[in-house]
C-alpha positions as semicolon CSV with decimal commas, in nm:
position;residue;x (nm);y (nm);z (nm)
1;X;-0,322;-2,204;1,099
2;X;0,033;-2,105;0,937
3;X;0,050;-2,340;0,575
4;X;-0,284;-2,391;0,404
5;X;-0,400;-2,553;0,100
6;X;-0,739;-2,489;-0,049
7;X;-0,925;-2,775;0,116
8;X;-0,834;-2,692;0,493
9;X;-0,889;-2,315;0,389
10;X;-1,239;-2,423;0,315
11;X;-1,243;-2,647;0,573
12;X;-1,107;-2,420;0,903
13;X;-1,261;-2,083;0,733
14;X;-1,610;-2,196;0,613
15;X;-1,782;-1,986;0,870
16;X;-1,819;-1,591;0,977
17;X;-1,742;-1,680;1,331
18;X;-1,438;-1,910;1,241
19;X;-1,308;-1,597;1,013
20;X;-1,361;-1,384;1,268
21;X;-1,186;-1,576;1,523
22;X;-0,866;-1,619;1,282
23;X;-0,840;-1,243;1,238
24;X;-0,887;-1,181;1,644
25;X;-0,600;-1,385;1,701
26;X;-0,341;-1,241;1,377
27;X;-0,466;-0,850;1,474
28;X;-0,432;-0,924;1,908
29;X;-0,285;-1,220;1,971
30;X;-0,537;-1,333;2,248
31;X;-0,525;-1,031;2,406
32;X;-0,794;-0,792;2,284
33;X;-0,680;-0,435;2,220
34;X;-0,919;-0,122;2,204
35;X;-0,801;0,047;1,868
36;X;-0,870;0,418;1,964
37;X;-0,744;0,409;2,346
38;X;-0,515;0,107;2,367
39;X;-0,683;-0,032;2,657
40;X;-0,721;-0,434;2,718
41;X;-0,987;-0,405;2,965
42;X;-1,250;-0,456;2,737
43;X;-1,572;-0,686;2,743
44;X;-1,746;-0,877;2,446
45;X;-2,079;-0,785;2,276
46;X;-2,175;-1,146;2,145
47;X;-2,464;-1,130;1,990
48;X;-2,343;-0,847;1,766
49;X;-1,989;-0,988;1,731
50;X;-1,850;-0,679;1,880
51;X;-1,666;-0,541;2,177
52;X;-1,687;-0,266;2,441
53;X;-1,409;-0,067;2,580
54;X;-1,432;-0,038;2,956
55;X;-1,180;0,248;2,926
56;X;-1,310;0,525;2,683
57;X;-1,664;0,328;2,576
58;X;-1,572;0,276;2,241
59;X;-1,738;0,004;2,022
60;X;-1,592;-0,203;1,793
61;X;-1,496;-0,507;1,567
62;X;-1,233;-0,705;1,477
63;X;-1,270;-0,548;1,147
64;X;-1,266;-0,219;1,280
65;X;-0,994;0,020;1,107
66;X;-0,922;-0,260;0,822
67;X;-0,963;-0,298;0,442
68;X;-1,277;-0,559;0,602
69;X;-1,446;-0,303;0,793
70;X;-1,684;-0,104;0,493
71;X;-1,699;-0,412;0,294
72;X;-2,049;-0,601;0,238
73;X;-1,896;-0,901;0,143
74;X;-1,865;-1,197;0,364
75;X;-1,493;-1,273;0,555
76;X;-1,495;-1,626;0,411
77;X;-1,505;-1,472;0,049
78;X;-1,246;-1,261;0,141
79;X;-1,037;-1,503;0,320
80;X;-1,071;-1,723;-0,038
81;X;-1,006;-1,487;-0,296
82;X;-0,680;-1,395;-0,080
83;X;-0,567;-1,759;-0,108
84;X;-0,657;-1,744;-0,478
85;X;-0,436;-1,424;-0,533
86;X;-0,132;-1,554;-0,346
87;X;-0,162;-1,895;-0,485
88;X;-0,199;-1,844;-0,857
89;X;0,139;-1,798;-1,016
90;X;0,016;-1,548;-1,329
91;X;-0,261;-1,398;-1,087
92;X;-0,620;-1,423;-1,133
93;X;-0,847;-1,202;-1,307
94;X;-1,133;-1,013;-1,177
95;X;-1,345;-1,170;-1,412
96;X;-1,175;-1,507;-1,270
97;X;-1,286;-1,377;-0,922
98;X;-1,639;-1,321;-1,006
99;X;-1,702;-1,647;-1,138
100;X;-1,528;-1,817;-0,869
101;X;-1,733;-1,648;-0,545
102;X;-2,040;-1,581;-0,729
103;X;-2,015;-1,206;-0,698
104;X;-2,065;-0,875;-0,970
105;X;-1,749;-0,793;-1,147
106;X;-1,741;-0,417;-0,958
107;X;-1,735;-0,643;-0,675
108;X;-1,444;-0,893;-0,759
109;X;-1,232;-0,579;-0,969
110;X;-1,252;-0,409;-0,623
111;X;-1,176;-0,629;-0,343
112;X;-0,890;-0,757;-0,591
113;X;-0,730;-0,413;-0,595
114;X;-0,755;-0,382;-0,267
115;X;-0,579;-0,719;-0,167
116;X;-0,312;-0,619;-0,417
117;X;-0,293;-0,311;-0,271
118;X;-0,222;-0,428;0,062
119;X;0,079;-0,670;-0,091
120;X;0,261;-0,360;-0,216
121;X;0,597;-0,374;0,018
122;X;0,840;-0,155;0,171
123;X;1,245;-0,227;0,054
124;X;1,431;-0,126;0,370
125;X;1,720;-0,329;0,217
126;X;1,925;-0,288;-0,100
127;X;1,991;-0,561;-0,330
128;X;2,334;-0,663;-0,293
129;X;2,558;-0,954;-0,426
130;X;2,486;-1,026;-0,802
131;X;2,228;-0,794;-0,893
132;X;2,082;-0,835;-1,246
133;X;1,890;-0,549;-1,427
134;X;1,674;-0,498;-1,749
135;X;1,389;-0,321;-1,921
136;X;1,113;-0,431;-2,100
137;X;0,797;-0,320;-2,266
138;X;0,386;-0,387;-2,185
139;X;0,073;-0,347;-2,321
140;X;-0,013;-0,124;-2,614
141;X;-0,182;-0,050;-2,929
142;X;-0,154;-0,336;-3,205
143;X;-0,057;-0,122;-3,565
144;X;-0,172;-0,343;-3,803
145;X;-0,168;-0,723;-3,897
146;X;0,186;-0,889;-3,891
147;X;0,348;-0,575;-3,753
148;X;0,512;-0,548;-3,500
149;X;0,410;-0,323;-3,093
150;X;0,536;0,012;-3,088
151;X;0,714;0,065;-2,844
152;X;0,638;0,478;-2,830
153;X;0,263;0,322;-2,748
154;X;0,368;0,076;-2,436
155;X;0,473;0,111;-2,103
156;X;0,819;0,090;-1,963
157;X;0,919;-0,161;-1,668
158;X;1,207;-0,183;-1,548
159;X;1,305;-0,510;-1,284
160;X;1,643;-0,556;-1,085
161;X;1,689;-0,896;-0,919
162;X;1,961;-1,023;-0,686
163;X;2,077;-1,353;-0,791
164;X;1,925;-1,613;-0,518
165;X;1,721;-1,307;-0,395
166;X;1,438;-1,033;-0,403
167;X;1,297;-0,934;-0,697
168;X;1,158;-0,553;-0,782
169;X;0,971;-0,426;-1,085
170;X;0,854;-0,041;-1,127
171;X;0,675;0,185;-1,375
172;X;0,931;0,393;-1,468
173;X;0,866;0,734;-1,715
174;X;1,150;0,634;-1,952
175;X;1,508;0,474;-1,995
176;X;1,760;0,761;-1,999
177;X;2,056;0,743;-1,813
178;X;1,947;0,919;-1,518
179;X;1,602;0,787;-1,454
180;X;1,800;0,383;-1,468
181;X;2,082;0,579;-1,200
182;X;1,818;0,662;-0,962
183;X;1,627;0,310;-0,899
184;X;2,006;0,137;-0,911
185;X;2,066;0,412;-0,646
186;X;1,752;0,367;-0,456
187;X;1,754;-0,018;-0,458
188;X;2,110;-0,194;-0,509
189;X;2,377;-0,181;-0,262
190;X;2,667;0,054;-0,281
191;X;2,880;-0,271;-0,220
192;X;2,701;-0,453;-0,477
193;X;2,957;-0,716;-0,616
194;X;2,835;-0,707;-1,001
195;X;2,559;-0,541;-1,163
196;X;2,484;-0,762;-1,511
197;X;2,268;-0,596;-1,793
198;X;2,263;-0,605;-2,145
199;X;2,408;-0,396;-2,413
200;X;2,175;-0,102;-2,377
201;X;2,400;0,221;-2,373
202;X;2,244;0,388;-2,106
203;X;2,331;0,155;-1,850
204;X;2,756;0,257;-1,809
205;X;2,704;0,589;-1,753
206;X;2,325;0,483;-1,516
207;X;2,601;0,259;-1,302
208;X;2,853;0,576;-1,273
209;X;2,589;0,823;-1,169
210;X;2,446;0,597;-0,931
211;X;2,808;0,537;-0,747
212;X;2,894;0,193;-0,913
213;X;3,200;0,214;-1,049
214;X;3,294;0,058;-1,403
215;X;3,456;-0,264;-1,289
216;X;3,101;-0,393;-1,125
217;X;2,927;-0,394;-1,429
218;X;2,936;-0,714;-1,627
219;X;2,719;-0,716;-2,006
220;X;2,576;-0,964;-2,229
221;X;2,546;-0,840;-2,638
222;X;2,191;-1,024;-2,686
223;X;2,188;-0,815;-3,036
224;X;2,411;-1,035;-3,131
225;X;2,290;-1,384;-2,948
226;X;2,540;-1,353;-2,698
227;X;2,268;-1,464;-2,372
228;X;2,546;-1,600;-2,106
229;X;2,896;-1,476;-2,121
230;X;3,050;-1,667;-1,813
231;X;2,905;-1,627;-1,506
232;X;2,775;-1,302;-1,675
233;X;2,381;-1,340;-1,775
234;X;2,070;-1,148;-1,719
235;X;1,816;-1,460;-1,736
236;X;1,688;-1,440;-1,418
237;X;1,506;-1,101;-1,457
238;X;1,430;-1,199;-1,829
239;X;1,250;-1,511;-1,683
240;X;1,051;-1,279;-1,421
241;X;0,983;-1,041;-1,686
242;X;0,839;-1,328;-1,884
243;X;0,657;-1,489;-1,606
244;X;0,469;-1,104;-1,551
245;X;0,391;-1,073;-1,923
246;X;0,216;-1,427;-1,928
247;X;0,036;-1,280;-1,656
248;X;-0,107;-0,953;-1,853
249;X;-0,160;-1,144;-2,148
250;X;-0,318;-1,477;-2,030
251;X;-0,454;-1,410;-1,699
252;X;-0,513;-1,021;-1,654
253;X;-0,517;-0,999;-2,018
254;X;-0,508;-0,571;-2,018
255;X;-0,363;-0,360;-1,735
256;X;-0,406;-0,005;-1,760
257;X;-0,159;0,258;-1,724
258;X;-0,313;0,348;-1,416
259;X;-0,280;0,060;-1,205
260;X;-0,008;-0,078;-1,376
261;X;0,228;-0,047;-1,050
262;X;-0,002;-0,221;-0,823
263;X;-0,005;-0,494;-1,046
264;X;0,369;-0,514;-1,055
265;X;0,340;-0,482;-0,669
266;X;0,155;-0,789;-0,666
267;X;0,346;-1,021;-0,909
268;X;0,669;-0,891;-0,711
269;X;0,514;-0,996;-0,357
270;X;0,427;-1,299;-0,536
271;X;0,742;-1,386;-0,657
272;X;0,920;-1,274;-0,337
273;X;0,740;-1,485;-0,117
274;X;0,681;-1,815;-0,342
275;X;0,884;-2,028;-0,123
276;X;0,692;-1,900;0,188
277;X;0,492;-2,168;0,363
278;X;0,308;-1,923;0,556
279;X;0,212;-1,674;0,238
280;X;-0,179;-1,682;0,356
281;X;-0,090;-1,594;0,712
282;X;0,127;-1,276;0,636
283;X;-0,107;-1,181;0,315
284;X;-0,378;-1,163;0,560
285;X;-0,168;-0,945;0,868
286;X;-0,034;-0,728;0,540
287;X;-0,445;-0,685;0,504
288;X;-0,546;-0,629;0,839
289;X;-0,264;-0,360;0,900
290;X;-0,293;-0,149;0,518
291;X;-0,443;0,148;0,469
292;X;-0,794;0,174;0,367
293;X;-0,851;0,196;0,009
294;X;-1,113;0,356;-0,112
295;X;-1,340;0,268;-0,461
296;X;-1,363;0,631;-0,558
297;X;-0,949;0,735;-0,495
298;X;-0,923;0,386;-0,709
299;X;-1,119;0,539;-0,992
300;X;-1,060;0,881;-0,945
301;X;-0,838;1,012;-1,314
């Protein structure tokens, strides 16, 4: 199955077996691999749902090597709370998790932050084109009532979005010039036709140490309303910025620090891949082929 909705998910993944089936055919393809010797001559176990390796012995299951393999919780559970993750625009909660499959909330926090962690992608390609690029500020400490977040207690993101393309957001340290120069340098396109911002000083000279010279930088004054200035406008990564911030603050409600990246991995994936008909089937190949992630690296300090 390629496109699903949540009643033929339920309906074609109600069952261990059918689960199991699904994930034989993403990981092999019909053709049954050993995973420690590469060998297809290899014969089922059925009645433990395993296989045997004619070439070096080896026992295993399709679940073998995967996030699924040292997890107690059933594949269909799995299987749904990965639908519900790619599915739900603003994310879903752990809390949201736990009522949803019936499981503890250690449970649900955990196999959340490991689906997430599997959606975190690799950028082999620059941005290029029109390239927007902003900063903006989460979380933090409330001061008192009617004032206003401090920004000294927040976290910095910073998102660059081609126009009609990709999306990225990171955890960045600070805004100086030369922290904004190295992500335009490590994500946007020497040939980049424009790169829009706002009025924020640091962003001329960020352009010029990354390579891009003056005349590809187009700004809009919003300290002084000015929000579209010809074709010039940064409201594309203002309106992912805003759809991210709905997302701590009505669905997540709190994100650490900490894990404030692999969130921002997952709303990026997300946003990335919401015209993709076949988001459950790559979600779920991105899961079978990640890195393990273990519970106490998760919550080590």
């Amino acid at each position: 199955m390629d496109s699903v909705n949540l009643c033929s998910l339920i309906e074609t993944f109600g069952t261990e077996d059918k689960c199991r089936a699904y994930l034989e055919a993403l990981r092999w393809g019909g053709e049954i691999t050993c995973p420690r010797c590469a060998s297809r001559k290899i014969s089922r176990i059925i009645e433990r749902n395993q296989f045997d390796c004619d070439g070096c012995r080896y026992q295993f299951s399709v679940t073998a090597g995967t996030v699924f393999n040292d997890s107690h919780l059933a594949l269909w559970k799995w299987f749904l709370a990965t639908y519900l993750l790619c599915e739900s625009r603003k994310g879903m909660s752990a809390n949201q998790i736990k009522r949803t499959l019936g499981i503890s909330y250690k449970t649900a926090w955990y196999l959340c932050h490991r689906i997430r962690s599997a959606m975190k992608e690799v950028h082999p390609e620059p941005l290029t084109g029109i390239v927007e690029m902003d900063e903006t500020y989460v979380g933090g400490r409330k001061l008192g009532r009617g004032q206003r977040f401090a920004k000294a207690s927040k976290e910095i993101v910073i998102g660059i979005k081609q126009r009609g393309g990709d999306l990225r957001f990171f955890h960045a340290e600070d805004v100086k010039a030369g922290t904004l120069a190295k992500y335009i340098k490590e994500n946007v396109s020497d040939d980049v036709h424009v790169i829009m911002t706002d009025e924020f000083s640091a962003y001329p000279k960020a352009i010029k140490e990354a390579g891009h010279g003056p005349m590809r930088h187009g700004t809009v004054n919003h300290s002084q309303g000015v929000y579209v200035n010809g074709d010039i406008t940064t409201n594309g990564i203002e309106s992912a910025f805003s759809l991210l911030k709905r997302g701590i603050i009505g669905t997540w409600h709190k994100v650490s620090a900490k894990h404030l990246e692999a969130y921002l991995d997952e709303m990026t994936f997300r946003f990335n891949n919401r015209e993709n008909p076949f988001l459950f089937r790559d979600t779920m190949l991105k899961l079978i082929e990640a890195p393990v992630l273990e519970y106490k690296k998760l919550t080590a300090a």
